[in-house]
N, C-alpha and C positions, 0 to 999 in steps of 0.2 A: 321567035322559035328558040328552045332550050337547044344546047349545044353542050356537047360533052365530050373531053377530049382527056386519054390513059398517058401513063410514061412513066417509067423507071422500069421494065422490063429488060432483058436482057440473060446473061449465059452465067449459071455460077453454078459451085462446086457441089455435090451433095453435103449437106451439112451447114451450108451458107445462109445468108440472108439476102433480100433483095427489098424493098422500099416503094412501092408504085402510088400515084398520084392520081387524082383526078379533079380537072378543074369544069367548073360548070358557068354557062353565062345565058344571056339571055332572058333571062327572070331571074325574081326572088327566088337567088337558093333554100334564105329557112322556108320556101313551101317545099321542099321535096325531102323525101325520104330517101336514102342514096343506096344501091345495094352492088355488089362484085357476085358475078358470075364465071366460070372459064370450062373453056370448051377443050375438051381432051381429045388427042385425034382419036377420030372412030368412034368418036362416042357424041351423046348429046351434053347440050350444054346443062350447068349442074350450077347451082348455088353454093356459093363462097362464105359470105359473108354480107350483113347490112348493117347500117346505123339508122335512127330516124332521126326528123325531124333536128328534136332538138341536139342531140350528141345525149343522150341520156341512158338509152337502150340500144343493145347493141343483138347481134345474132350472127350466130356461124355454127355451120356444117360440122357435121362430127369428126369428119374425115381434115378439119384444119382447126379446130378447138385448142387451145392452150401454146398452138405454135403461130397462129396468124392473129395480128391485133387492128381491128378499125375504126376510123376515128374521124373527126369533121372538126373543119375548122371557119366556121359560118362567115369570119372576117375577111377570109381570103377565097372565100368560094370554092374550097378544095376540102375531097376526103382522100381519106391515107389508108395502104395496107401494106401492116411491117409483117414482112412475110421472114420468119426464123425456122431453123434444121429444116428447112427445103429437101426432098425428096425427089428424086427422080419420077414418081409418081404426079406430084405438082406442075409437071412440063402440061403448058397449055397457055391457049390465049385466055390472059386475062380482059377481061369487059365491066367498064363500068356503067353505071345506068340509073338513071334518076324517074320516081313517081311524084306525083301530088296526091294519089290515090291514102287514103285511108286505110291503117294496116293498126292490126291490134294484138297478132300472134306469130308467133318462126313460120306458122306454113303460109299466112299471108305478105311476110316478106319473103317467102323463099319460090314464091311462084314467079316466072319469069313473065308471065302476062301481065303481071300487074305494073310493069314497069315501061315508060313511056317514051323515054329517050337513052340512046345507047352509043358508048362509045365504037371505036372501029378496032377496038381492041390492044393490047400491045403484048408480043409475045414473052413466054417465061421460057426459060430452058432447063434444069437441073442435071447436070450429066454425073454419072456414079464414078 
């Protein structure tokens, strides 16, 4: 069974950075496609950001483009999201989540059915 586990969450300042992690075990990581989602309260969960397969192609949401960057590092079973000028708006659990499914476009990474196993989240906070 895939297992998937978030961290580097935590409380920072508007305008900060913050770092989160996601290590995956249980199977060949290069089969999955790795993608971040995070759930804002009151609201449903939203696409973040994904990378595939091989670290090649990457995809992120309009609303985190040019301040969030993510990344895989096949060797250590972990992907990264350097989350920069953080927003009070970006307060949410972030979730990591791994596919073996086949994805060829942003709407096919950014559906959250397609993705098979999921972390239990770790929270973000951005205070103004």
């Amino acid at each position: 069974q895939v297992q998937v586990v978030e961290s580097g969450g935590g409380l920072v300042q508007d305008g900060g950075s913050l770092s989160l992690s996601c290590i995956q075990s249980g199977r060949d990581f290069s089969d999955y496609a790795m993608g971040w989602f995070r759930r804002v309260p009151g609201k449903e969960r939203e696409f973040v950001a994904a990378v595939d397969k091989i670290g090649r192609n990457f995809y992120y949401a309009n609303s985190v483009k040019g301040r969030f960057t993510a990344s895989r590092d096949n060797a250590k079973n972990t992907v990264y999201l350097q989350m920069n000028s953080l927003k009070p708006e970006d307060t949410a659990v972030y979730y990591c989540a791994a596919t073996a499914y086949y994805c060829s476009d942003y709407e096919c990474f950014a559906a959250d059915n397609l993705y098979q196993y999921w972390g239990r989240g770790t929270q973000v906070t951005v205070s103004s």
